[in-house]
OpenMM code with the backbone's topology and positions (N, CA, C; nanometers):
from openmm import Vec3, app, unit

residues = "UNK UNK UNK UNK UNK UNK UNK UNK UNK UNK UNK UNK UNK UNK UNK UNK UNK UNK UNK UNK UNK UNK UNK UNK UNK UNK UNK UNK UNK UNK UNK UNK UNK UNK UNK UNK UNK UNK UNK UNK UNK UNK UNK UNK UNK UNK UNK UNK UNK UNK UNK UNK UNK UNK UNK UNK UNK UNK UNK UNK UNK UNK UNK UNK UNK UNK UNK UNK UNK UNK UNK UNK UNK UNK UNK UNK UNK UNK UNK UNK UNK UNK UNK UNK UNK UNK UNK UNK UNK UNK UNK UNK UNK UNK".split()
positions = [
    Vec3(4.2732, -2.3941, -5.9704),
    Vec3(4.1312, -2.3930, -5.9979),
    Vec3(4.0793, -2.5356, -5.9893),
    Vec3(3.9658, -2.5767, -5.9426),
    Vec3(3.9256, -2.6176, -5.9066),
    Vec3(3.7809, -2.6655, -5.9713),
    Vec3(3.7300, -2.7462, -6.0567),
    Vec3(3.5343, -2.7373, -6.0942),
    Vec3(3.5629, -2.8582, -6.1195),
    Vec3(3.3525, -2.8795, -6.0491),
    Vec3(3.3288, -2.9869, -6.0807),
    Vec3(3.2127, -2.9926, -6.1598),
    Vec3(3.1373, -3.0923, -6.2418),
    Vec3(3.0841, -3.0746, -6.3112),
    Vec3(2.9792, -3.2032, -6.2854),
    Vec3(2.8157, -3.1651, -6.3115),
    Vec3(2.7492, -3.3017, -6.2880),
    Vec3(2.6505, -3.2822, -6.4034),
    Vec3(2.5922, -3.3945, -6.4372),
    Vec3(2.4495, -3.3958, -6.4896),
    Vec3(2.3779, -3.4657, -6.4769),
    Vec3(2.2519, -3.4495, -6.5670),
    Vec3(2.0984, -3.5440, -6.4940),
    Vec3(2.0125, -3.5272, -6.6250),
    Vec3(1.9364, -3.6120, -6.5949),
    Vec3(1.8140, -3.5968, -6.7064),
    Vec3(1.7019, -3.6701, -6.6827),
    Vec3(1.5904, -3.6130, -6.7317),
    Vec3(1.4158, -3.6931, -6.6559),
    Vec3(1.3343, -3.6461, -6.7814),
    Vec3(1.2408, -3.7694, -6.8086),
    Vec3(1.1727, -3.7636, -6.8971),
    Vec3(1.0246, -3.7250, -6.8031),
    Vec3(0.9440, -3.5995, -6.9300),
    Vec3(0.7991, -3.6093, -6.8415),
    Vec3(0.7281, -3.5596, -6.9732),
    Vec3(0.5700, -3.6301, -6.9405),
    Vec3(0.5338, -3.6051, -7.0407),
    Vec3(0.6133, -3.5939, -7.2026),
    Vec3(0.6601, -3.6779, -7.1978),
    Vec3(0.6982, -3.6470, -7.3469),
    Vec3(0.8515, -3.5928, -7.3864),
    Vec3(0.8661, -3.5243, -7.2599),
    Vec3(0.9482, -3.4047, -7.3081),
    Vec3(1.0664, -3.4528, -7.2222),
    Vec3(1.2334, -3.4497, -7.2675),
    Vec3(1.3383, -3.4633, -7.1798),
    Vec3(1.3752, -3.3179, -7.1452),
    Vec3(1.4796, -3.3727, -6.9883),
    Vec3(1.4836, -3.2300, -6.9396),
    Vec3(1.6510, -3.2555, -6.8790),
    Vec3(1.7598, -3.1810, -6.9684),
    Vec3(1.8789, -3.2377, -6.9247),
    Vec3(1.9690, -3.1042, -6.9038),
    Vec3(1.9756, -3.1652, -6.7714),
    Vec3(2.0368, -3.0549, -6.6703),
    Vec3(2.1989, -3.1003, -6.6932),
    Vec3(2.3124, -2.9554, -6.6668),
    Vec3(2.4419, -3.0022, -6.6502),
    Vec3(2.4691, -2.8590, -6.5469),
    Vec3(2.5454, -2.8854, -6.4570),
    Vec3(2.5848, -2.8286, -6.3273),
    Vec3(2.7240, -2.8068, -6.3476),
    Vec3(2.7851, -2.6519, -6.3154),
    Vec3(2.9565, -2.6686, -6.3098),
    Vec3(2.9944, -2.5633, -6.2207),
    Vec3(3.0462, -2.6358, -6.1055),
    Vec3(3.0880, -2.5432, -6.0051),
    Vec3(3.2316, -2.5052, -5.9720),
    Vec3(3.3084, -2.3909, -6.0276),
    Vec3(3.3866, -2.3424, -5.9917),
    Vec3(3.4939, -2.2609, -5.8884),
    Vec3(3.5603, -2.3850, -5.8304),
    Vec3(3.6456, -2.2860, -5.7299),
    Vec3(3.8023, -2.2514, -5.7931),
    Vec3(3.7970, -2.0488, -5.8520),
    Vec3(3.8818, -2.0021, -5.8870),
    Vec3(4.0232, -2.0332, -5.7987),
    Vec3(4.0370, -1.9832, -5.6909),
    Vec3(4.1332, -1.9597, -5.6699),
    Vec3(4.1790, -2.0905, -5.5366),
    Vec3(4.2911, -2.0528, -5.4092),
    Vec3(4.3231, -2.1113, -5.3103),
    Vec3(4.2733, -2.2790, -5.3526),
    Vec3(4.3369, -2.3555, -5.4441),
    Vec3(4.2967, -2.5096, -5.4407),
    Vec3(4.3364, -2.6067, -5.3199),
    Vec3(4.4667, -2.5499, -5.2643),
    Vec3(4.5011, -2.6603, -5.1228),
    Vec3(4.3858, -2.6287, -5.0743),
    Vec3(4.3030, -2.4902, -4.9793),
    Vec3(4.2085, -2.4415, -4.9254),
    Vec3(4.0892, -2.5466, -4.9577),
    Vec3(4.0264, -2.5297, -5.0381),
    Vec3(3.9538, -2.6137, -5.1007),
    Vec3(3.9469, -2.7679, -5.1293),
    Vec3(4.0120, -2.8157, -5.0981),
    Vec3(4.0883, -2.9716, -5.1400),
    Vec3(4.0775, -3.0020, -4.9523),
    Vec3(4.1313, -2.9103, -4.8786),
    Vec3(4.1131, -2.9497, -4.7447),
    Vec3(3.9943, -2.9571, -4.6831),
    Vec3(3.9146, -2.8335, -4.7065),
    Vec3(3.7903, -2.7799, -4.6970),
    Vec3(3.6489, -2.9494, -4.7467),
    Vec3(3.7000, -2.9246, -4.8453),
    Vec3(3.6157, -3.0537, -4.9302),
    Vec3(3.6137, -3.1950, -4.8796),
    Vec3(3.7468, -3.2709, -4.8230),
    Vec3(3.8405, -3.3630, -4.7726),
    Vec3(3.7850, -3.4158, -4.6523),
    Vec3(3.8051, -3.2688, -4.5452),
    Vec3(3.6852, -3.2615, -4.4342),
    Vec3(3.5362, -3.2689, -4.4321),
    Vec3(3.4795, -3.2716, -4.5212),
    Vec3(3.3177, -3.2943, -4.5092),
    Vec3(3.3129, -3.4517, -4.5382),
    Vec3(3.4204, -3.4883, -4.6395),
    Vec3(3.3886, -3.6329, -4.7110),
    Vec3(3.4613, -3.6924, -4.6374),
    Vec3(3.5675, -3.7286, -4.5869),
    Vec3(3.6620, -3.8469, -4.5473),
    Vec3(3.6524, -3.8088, -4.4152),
    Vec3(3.5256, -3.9156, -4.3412),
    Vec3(3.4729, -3.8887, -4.1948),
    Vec3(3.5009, -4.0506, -4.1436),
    Vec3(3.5476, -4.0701, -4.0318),
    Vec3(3.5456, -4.2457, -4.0160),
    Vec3(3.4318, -4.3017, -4.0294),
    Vec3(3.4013, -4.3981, -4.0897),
    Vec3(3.3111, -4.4687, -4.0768),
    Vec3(3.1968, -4.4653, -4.2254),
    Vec3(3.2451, -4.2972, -4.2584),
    Vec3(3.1990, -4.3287, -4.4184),
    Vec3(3.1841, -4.4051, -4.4725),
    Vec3(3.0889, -4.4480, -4.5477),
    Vec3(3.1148, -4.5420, -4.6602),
    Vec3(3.0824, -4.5151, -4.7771),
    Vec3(3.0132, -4.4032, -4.8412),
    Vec3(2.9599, -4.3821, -4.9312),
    Vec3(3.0025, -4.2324, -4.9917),
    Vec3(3.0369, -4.2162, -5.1392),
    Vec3(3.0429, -4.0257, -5.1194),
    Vec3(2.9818, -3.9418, -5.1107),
    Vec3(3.0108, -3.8299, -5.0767),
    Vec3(2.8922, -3.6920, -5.0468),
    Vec3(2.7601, -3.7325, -5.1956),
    Vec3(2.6609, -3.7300, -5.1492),
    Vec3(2.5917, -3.7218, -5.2306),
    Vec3(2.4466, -3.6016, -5.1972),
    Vec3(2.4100, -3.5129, -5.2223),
    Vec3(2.2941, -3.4222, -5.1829),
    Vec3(2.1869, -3.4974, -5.1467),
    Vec3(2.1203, -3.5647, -5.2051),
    Vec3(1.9957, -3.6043, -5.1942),
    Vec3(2.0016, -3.7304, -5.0832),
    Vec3(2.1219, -3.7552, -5.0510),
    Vec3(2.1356, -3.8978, -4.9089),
    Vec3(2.1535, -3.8036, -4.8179),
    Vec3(2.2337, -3.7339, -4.7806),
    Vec3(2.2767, -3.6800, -4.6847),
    Vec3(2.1825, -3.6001, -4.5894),
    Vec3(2.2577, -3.5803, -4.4810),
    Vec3(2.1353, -3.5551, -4.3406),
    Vec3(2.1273, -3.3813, -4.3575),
    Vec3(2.0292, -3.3333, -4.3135),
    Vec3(2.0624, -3.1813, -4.2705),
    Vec3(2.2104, -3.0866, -4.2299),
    Vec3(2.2566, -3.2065, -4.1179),
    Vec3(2.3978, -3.1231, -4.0985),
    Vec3(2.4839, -3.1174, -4.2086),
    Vec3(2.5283, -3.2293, -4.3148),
    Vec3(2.6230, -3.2473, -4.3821),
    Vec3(2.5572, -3.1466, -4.4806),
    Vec3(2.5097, -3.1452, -4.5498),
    Vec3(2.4123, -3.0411, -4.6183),
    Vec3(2.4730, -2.8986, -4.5931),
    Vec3(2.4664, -2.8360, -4.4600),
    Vec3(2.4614, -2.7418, -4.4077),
    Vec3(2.5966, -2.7472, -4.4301),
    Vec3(2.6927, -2.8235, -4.3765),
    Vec3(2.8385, -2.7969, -4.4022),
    Vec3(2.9247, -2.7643, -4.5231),
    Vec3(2.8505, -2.8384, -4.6427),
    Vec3(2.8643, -2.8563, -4.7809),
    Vec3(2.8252, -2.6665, -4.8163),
    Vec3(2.6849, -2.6348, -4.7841),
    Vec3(2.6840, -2.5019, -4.8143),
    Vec3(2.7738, -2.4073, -4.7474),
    Vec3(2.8072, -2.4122, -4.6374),
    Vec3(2.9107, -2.3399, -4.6065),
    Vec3(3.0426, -2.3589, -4.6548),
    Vec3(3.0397, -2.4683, -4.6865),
    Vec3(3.2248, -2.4891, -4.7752),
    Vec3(3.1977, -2.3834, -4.9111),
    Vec3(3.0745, -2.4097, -4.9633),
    Vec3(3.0644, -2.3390, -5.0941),
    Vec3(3.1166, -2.1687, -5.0975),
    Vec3(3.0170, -2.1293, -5.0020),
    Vec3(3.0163, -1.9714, -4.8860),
    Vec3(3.1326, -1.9134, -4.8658),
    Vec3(3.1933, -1.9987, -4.8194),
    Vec3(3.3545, -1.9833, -4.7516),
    Vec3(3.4388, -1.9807, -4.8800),
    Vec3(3.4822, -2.0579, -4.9826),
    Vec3(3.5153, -2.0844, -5.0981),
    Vec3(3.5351, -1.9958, -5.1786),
    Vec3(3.3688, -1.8914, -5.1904),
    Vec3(3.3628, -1.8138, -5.3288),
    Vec3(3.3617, -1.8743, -5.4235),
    Vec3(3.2673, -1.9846, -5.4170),
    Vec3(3.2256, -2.1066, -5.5641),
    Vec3(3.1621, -2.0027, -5.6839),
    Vec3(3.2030, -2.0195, -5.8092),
    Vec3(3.0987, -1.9918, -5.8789),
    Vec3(3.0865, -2.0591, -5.9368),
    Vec3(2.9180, -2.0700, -6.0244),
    Vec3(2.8671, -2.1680, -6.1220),
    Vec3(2.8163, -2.1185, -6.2399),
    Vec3(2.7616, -2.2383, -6.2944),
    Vec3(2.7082, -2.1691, -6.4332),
    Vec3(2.5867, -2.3252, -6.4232),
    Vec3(2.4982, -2.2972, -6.4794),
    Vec3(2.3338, -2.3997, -6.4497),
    Vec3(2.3105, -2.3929, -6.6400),
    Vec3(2.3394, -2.5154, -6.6500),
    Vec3(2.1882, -2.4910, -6.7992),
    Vec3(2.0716, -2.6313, -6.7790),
    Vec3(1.9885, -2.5863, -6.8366),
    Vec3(1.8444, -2.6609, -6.8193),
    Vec3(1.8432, -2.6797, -6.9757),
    Vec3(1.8246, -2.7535, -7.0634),
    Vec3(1.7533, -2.7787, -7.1841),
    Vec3(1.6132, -2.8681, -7.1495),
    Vec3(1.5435, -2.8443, -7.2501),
    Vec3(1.4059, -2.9041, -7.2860),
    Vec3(1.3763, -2.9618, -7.4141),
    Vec3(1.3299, -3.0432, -7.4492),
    Vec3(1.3376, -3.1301, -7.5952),
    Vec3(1.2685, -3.2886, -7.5694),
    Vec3(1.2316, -3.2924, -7.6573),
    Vec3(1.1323, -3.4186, -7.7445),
    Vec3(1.2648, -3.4991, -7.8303),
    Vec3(1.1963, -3.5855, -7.8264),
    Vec3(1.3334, -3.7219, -7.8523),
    Vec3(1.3736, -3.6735, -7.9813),
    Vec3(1.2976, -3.6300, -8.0982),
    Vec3(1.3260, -3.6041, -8.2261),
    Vec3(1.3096, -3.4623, -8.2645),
    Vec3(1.3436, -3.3554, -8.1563),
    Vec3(1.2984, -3.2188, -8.1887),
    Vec3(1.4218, -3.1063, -8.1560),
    Vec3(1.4445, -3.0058, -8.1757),
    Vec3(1.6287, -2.9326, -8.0812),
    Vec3(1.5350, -2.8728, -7.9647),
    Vec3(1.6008, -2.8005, -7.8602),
    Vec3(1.5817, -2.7914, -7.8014),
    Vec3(1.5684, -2.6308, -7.7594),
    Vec3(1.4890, -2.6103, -7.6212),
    Vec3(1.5280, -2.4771, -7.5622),
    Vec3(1.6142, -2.4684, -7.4232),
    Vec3(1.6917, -2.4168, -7.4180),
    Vec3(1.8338, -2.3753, -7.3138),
    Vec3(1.7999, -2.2960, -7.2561),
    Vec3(1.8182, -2.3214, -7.1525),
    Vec3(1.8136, -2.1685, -7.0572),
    Vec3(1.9339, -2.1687, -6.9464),
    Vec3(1.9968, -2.0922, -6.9588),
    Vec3(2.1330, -2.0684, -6.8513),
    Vec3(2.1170, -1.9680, -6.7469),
    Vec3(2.1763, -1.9929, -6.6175),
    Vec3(2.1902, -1.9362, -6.4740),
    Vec3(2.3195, -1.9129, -6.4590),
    Vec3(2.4059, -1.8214, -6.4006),
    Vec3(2.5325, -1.8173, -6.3778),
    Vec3(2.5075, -1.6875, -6.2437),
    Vec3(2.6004, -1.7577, -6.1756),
    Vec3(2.6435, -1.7059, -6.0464),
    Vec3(2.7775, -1.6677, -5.9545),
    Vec3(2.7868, -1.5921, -5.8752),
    Vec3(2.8779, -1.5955, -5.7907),
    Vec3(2.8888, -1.5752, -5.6062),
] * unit.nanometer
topology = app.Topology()
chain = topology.addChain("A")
for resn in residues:
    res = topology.addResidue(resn, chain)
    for name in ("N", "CA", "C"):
        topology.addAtom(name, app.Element.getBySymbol(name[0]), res)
C-alpha cells in the first residue's frame, strides 16, 4: 500500500480554510512505484511533480496513473476563525 498525503491552508475574509488530501494506492506497490517513477524521473527534470507548475500533458499523465492505479481518497475541508472550532466536511472516493 501505498498513500500520500498533502495539505494547504488560505485565509479569507476572516475565516481559515485547511484542506488535507490522502490518496491511496491499495494494492500492486512495485506497479505503482514504476508507474509514478515514470511521470517524475524524466531527463532534464529539475523540479518535482507539482499540479499547479506542470503543463497539460504531465497533468494528463498523472490522471491517468491515478485511473490505471485504482487510487482512492478521502478530502476534508475545515472552516474556522483563529479563535473559534470549526466545520468539516469530508469527500471520499474510489
Amino acid at each position: 500500500m501505498i498513500a500520500a498525503i498533502d495539505e494547504t491552508s488560505q485565509e479569507k475574509n476572516g475565516a481559515i480554510f485547511y484542506t488535507i488530501a490522502a490518496a491511496i494506492v491499495p494494492e500492486n506497490k512495485a506497479k505503482a512505484n514504476e508507474m509514478i517513477t515514470g511521470l517524475i524521473d524524466i531527463p532534464g527534470r529539475k523540479n518535482p511533480f507539482h499540479w499547479n507548475t506542470e503543463g497539460v500533458t504531465a497533468q494528463r499523465k498523472m490522471v491517468n496513473c491515478v485511473v490505471e492505479l485504482g487510487v482512492a481518497g478521502h478530502i476534508m475541508v475545515c472552516s474556522t476563525g483563529r479563535k473559534k472550532a470549526g466545520i468539516c466536511h469530508g469527500v471520499s472516493y474510489e
